[in-house]
Structures are given as C-alpha cells and as structure tokens.
VEXVEXGU-300794 format. One line per 8 residues: number of its first residue (from 1); their letters; for each residue x, y, z of C-alpha. Coordinates in nm, 2 decimals, always signed. Example, Ala and Ser with C-alpha at 12.3 -4.5 7.8 and 13.67 -1.06 7.14 Angstrom:
1	AS	+1.23,-0.45,+0.78 | +1.37,-0.11,+0.71 $
END
This chain:
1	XXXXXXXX	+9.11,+17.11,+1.88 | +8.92,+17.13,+2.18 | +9.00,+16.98,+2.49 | +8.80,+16.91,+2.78 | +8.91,+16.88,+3.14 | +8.72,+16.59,+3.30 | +8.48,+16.63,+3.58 | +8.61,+16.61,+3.93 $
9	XXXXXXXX	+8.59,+16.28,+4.14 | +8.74,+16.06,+3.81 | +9.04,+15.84,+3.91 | +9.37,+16.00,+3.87 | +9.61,+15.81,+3.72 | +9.82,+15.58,+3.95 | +10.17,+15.64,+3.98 | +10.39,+15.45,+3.79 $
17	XXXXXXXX	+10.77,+15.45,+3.64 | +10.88,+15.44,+3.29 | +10.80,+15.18,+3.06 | +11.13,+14.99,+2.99 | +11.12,+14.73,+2.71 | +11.44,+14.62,+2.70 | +11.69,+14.92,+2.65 | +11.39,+15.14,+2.51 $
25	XXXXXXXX	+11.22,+15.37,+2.75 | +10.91,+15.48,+2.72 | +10.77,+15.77,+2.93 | +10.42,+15.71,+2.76 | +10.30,+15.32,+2.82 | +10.15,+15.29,+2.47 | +10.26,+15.04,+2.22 | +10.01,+15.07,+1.86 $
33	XXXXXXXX	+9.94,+14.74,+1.76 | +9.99,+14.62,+1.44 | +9.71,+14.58,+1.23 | +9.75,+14.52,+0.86 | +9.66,+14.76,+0.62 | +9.64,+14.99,+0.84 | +9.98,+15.10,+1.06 | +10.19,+15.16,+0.73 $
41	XXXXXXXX	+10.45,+15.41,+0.79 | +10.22,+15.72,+0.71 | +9.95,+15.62,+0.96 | +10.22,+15.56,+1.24 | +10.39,+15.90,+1.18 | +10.00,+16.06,+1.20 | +9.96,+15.94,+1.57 | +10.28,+16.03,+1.65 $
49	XXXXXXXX	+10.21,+16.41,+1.54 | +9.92,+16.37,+1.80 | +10.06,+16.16,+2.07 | +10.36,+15.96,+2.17 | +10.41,+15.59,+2.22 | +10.60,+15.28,+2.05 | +10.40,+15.28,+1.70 | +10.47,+14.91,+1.52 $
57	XXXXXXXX	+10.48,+14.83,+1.15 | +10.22,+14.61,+0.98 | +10.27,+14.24,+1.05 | +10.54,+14.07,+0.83 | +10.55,+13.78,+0.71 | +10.90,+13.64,+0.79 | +10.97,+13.44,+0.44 | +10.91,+13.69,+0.21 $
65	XXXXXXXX	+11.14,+13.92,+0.44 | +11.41,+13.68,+0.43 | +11.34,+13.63,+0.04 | +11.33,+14.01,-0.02 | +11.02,+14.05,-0.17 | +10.96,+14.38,-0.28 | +10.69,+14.48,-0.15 | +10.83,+14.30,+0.20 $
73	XXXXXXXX	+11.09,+14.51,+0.14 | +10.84,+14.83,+0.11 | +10.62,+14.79,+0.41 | +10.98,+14.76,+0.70 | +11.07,+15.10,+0.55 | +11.08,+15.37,+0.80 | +11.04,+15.76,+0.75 | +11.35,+15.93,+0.91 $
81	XXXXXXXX	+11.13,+16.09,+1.18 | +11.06,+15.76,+1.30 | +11.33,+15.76,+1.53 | +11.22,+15.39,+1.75 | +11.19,+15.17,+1.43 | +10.97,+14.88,+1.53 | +10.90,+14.59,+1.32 | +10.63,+14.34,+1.40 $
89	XXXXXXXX	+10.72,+13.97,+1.21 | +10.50,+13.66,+1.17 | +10.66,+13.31,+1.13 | +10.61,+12.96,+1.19 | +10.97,+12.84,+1.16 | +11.21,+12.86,+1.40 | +11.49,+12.91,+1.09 | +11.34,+13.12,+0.90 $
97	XXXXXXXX	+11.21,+13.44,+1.13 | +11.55,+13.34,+1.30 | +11.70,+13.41,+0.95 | +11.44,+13.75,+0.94 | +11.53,+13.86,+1.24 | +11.91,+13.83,+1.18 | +11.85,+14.02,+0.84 | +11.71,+14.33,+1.06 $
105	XXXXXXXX	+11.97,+14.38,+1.27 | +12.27,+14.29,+1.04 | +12.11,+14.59,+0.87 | +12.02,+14.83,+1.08 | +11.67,+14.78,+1.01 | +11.50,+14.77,+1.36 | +11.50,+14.93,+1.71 | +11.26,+14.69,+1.83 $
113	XXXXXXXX	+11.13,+14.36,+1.69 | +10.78,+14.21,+1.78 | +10.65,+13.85,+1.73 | +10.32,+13.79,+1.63 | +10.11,+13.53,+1.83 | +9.78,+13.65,+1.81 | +9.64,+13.68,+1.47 | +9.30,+13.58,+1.48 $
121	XXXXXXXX	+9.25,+13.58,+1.10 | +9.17,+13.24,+0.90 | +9.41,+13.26,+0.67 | +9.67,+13.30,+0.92 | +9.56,+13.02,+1.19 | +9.47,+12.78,+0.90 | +9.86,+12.76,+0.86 | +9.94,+12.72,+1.24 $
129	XXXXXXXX	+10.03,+13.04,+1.26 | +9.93,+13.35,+1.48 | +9.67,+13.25,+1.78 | +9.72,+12.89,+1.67 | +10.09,+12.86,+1.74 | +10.12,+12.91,+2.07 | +9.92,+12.56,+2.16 | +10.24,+12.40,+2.00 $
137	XXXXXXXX	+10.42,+12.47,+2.29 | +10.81,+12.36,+2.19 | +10.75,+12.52,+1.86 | +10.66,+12.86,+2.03 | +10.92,+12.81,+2.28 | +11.18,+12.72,+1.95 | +11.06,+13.01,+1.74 | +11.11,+13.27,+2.06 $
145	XXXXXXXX	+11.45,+13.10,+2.15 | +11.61,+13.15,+1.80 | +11.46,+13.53,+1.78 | +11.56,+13.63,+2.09 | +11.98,+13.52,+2.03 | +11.95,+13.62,+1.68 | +11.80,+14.01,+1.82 | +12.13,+14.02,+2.00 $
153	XXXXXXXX	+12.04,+14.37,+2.16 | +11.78,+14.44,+2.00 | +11.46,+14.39,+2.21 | +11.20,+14.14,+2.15 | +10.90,+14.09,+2.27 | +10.57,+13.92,+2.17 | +10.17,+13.96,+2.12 | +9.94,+13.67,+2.19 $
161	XXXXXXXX	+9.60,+13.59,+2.29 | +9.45,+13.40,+2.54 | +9.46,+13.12,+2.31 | +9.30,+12.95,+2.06 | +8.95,+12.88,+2.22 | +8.81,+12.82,+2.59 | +8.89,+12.45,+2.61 | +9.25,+12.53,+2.46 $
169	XXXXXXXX	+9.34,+12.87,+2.67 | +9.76,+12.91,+2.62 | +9.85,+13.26,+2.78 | +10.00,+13.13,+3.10 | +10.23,+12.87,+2.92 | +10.36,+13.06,+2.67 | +10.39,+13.36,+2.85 | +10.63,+13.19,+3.10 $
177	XXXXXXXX	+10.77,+13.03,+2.79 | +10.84,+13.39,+2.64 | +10.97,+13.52,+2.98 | +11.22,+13.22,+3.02 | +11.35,+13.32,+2.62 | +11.45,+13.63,+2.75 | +11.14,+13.83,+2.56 | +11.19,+14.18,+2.66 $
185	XXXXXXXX	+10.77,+14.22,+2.70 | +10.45,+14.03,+2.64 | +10.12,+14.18,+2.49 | +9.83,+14.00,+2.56 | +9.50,+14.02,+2.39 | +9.19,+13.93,+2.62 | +9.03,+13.71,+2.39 | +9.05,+13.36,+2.21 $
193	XXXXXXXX	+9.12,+13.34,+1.87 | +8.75,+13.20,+1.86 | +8.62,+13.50,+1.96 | +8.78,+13.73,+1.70 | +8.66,+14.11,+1.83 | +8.37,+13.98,+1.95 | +8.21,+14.06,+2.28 | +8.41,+14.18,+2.53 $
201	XXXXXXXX	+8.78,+14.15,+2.63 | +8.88,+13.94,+2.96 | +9.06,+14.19,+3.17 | +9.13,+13.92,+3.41 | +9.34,+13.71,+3.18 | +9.57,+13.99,+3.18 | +9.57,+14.03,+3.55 | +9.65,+13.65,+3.53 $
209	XXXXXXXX	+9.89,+13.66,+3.34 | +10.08,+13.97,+3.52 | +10.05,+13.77,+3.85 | +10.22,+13.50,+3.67 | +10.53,+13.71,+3.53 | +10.72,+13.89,+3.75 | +11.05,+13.98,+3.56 | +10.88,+14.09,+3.22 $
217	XXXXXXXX	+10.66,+14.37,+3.12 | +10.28,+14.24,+3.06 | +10.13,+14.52,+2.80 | +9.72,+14.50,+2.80 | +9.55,+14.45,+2.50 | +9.14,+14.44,+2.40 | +8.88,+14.72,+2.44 | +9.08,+15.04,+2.51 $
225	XXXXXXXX	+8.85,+15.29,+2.31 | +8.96,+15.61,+2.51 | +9.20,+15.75,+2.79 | +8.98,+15.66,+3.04 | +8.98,+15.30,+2.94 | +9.33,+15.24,+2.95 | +9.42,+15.40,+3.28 | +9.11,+15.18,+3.40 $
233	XXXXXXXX	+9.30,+14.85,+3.27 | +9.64,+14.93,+3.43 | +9.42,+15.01,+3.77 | +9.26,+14.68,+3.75 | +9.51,+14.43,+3.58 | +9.83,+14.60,+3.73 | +9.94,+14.58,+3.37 | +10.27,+14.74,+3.26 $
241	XXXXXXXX	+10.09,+14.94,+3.03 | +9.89,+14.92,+2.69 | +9.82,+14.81,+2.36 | +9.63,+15.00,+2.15 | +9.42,+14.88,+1.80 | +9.10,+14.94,+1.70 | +9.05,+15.23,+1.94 | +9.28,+15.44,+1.70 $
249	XXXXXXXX	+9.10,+15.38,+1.37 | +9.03,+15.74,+1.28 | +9.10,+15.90,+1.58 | +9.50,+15.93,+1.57 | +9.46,+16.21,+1.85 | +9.34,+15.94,+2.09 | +9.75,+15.91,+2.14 | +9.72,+16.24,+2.28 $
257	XXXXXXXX	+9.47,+16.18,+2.51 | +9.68,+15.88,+2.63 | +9.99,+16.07,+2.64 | +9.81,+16.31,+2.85 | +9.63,+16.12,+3.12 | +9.93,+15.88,+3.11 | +10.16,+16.22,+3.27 | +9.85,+16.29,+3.45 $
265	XXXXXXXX	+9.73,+16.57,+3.26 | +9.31,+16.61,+3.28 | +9.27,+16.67,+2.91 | +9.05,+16.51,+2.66 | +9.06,+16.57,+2.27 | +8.68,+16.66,+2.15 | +8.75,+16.75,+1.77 | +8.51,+16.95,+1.59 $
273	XXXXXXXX	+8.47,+16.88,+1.22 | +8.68,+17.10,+1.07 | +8.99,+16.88,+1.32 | +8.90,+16.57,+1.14 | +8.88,+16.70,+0.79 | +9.23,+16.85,+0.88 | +9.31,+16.50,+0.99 | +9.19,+16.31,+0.72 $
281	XXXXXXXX	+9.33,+16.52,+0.45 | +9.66,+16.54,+0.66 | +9.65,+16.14,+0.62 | +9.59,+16.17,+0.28 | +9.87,+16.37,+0.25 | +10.12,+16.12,+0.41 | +9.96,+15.81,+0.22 | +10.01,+15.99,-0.13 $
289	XXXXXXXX	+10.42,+16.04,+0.03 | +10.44,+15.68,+0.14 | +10.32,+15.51,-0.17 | +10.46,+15.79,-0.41 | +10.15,+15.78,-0.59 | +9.81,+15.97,-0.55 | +9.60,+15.72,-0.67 | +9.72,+15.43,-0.47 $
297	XXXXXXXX	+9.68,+15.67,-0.19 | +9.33,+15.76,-0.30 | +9.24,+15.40,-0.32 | +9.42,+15.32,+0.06 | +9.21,+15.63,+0.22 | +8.91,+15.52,+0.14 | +8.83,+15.25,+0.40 | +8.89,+15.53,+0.67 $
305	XXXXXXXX	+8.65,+15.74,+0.58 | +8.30,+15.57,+0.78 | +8.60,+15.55,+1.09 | +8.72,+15.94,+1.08 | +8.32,+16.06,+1.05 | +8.16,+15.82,+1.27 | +7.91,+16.01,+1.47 | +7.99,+16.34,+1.27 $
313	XXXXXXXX	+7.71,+16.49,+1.02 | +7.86,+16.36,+0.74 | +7.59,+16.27,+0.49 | +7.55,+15.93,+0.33 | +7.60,+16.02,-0.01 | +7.89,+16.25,+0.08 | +8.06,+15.97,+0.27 | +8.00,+15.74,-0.05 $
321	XXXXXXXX	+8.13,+15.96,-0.24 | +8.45,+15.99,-0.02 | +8.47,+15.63,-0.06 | +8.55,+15.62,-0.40 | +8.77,+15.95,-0.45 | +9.03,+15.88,-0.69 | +9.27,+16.26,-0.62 | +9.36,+16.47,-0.36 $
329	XXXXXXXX	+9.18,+16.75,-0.56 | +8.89,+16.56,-0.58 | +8.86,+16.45,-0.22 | +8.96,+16.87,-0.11 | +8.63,+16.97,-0.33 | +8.43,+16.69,-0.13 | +8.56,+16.78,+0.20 | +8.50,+17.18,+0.11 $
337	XXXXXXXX	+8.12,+17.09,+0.14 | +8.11,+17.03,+0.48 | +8.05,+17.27,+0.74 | +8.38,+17.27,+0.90 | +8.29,+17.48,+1.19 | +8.07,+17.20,+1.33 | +8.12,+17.13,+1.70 | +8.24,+16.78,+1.87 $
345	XXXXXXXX	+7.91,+16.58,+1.83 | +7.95,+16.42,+2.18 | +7.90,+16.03,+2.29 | +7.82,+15.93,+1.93 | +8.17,+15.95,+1.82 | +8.35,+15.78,+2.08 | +8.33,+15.38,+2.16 | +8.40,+15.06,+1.99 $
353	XXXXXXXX	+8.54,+15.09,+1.58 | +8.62,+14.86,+1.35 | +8.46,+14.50,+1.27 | +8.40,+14.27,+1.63 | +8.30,+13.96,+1.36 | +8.17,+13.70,+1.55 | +8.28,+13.39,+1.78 | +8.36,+13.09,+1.53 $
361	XXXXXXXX	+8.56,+12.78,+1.50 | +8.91,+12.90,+1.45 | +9.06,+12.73,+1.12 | +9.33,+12.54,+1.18 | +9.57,+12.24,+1.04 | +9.43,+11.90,+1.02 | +9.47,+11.73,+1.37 | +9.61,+12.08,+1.52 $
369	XXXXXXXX	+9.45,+12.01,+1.86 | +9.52,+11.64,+1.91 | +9.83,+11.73,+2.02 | +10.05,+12.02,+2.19 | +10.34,+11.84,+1.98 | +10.39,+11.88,+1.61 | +10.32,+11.51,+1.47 | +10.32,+11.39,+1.12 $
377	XXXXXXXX	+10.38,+11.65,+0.86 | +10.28,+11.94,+1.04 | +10.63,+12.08,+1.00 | +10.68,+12.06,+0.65 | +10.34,+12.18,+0.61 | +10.37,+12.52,+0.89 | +10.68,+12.59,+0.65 | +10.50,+12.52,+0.31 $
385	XXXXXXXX	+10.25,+12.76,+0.40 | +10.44,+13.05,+0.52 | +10.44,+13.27,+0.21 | +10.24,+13.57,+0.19 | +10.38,+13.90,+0.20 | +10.18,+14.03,+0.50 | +10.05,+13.79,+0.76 | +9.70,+14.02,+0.80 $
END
C-alpha cells in the first residue's frame, strides 16, 4: 500500500501519555465505535490487521443478553486474537443491564464494557432508550450506578450525545453524573439526537465537556474522516483521545493512519485498487469465518461494497453486480475484472461515508420531555420495550 509522507509545515502531533481507561492502556487513543451491523467480530479483527486501538462489539441489547438469546449470544463472541474483548450494551433498566453486566464478568466475557447513550435511531429513542435516556437524569445516573458495582474491575465507560435536541442539550449533566459513578471514560458525540449525522459535529461540546471533567477520560466523537482530523480534534478540544465511526466504513487501514500519526509517524495510507480488492476479499474472507456460512457472508458483504470503491473506477454495473454476489467464487471472478494495478485516485476517496440523514424530531415516549423524572408508566413501559436482540 502506498504511503505518503505529508507535506512540511502540517501540525505534528501534540504530546501526550497513554490512554488509560481504567486498567486498560492504550498506546493508540482510538476506540471504534459501535455501529450495528457493521463492527461484528470479523470487521473488528480487519482494522486491527491495519491499525491498533480499542475495537467494540455491535451494540447489545441488554434483555436478550440476560435471556440468552442466541443470536445475543452470537454477536458477544470474540475471535481468540481479540485479546481486549470489549462489549458495548444498551438498556433502559437499571436491573436488568445490571443483571447483563454481571453475566459478562461472572463469565469471563469482557475486558471492557461500554454503555450506550447515544443512539440516534427511532426505534431505539422511541423506547427512551439511547440519546433519549440521558434527559432522565436519575434513571441514567441509576442505570450507570448498578453497571459500574456490578463491572467490579472491569472498566466501564459510556457514549452519549449532546442530547436529545437544542432546547434539551444533556452532556454536561450526565457526564458529571457518569464521572461521579465511577465510569472509567466518556465518549461524546458532537451532535443531538435531532440531528442524526447531519451537518456538522460541535467540536466545542467536547471541549465543554472536557473542561467540565477533570478525573475522567473525555474520548471525541463526530467527523473524524482521516488522521489529520483526529489529531486536529485532540488539538482543539484537549480531548483524551478518539472515537471513530463512519470514517472507517471501507477503509479499515484508516486505523493505521491513526496509529501512525498518533506515535507521530508522517505516513498516510493512499491504496491503489488492487489494496482494496485485497481488502474487500480479505473481509469476505473473515465474514464467511464469523458466520460459518458463505452465503450469509455474501449477503452481509454486500452493503460495503459503494463504501470500499467510493472514488475508485469501479463501474456501475460492476458495483451492482457486487451488490448482489451470492459466493466467494463469484465475487473473486467479479473482482478479477478490474484493473488492479490502478493507482490511489486522490481527494475523491477520502471524506465523509456513510448516511448523514437529516435533522428531525427525535421519536420518543409519550410526555418524554415534560419531565427530567420518570412519571406515570414510563417505567413499566422503558422495560416493556426493551427487547430486541441488537439496539441498532
């Protein structure tokens, strides 16, 4: 893979010490944020081929954990290379990711244990959960409590966003909330749940909320498409270091670029085609291991594809094709018709990935906001509704 030393006069990165999260050091500040579907055991082992970093499971839904639903049961297994197991969990009862949490360590399950409070997604928010929990103040500050004795030693931190829209902003709160708990590091997100991925993240908020925190690592989150951008956000936040989500999305060597400028190495991955064919296939490869079955790993690969070949002259029939490829031999005969000797294509493959959606009413429970108290039957209904197998 190429790699290009950056021009003279950029920033150099400042100097820093280790990343601790409770007893886990990390010499690369990087955490991968968990996004479902997508940071399944194979993806997280491909970035770690290219990179380093703190690479956390799919969000979890805390129930079906506790319940042992199977495919629950599935999506917290670890590949034996993955040597800092880290397990993200949603919840929305104090008992019950309490009882999750237990369940992890009692069984050696986890290294590290991450609580989700920044889920955007309707689905999610319509239950109180995610983005929306934090504005019920004791409830956040109940569920953190229990998870934090129940981790023992374990560390635990949590994600959030700024909150759940401009008039209900909930970062400073909770993150003092969290840091009194004993949560061994926050993420925050620089954006409302209202805002999804839209526009741009609020930097500031993070700076904010560093200000605010003294005794606990504050991890950036929002916007960090490259290298460059995440040694800009610890420069202008003070930040503890970084959270990384969209950026990734077929470009799992963008953890070596971090790795790199984070030890203050100049380099810069710039793949040519034939790297991200390699790639590609290579996460083929570990999908078709993870799911013990080619076809379901067929099926997974196939919303990757416009990510891996964006800005690449990939064709649009080719990349339809590639879309529906149902076998490994199939999708080797498709990528055999590109030109893998292409060089890096330059600008057009770098920059924002993924879907941004745009701002909207968050969906939440009836009579959410009147209120940073649960009232009525909000509780029964918060724990009615937790029951999906993955809270993405």
């Amino acid at each position: 893979m190429t790699l290009r030393t950056p021009t003279i006069g950029e920033p150099a990165p400042p100097a820093r010490e280790p990343l601790r999260i409770g007893p886990l050091t990390l010499d690369v500040p990087v955490v991968l944020a968990p996004m479902a579907g997508i940071t399944n055991t194979a993806f997280r082992r491909l970035c770690r081929e290219y990179g380093a970093g703190l690479f956390v499971s799919e969000m979890i839904t805390s129930r079906a954990l506790v319940e042992r639903n199977a495919e629950t049961m599935r999506l917290i297994t670890h590949h034996e290379s993955e040597t800092t197991r880290s397990i993200q969990l949603y919840g929305v009862d104090p008992k019950t990711v309490s009882e999750a949490v237990t369940m992890l360590v009692a069984e050696d399950r986890a290294d590290h244990i991450d609580l989700n409070f920044g889920c955007p997604v309707p689905k999610v928010t319509r239950k109180g959960g995610g983005a929306a929990l934090p504005w019920k103040i004791g409830l956040f500050r109940q569920i953190v409590e229990a998870a934090v004795t129940a981790a023992g030693p374990i560390p635990l931190t949590v994600k959030m966003r700024k909150g759940i829209d401009a008039d209900h902003l909930t970062y400073i709160e909770a993150g003092k909330a969290a840091a009194g708990a004993g949560v061994s590091s926050i993420a925050l997100h620089g954006r409302t749940a209202a805002e999804f991925y839209s526009g741009e993240a609020d930097w500031s908020a993070i700076e904010k909320l560093k200000n605010a925190i003294s005794d606990v690592p504050v991890l950036g989150n929002g916007d960090i498409w490259s290298a460059d951008d995440a040694l800009r956000m610890v420069r202008e936040t003070g930040c503890d270091g970084v959270v990384v989500g969209r950026g990734c999305l077929g470009r799992p060597w963008l953890f070596g670029d971090l790795a790199a400028a984070f030890r203050g190495k100049e380099l810069k991955a710039e793949p040519g085609l034939g790297q991200v064919i390699n790639a590609f296939r290579r996460h083929a490869e570990l999908l078709t291991e993870y799911f013990d079955s080619e076809d379901r790993a067929c099926r997974d690969i196939r919303k990757h594809v416009a990510w891996y070949f964006k800005g690449y002259p990939v064709g649009g029939d080719l990349r339809a094709s590639l879309a529906m490829v149902q076998s490994l031999a199939q999708l080797d005969d498709l990528l055999g018709t590109l030109d893998a000797s292409l060089p890096y294509p330059g600008a057009d493959v770098e920059g924002p990935r993924g879907r941004a959606g745009t701002p909207k009413k968050p969906s939440l429970p009836e009579h959410w906001l009147e209120s940073q108290d649960l009232v009525g039957a909000q509780r029964i209904n918060l724990t009615e509704g937790e029951g999906d197998t993955s809270g993405g």
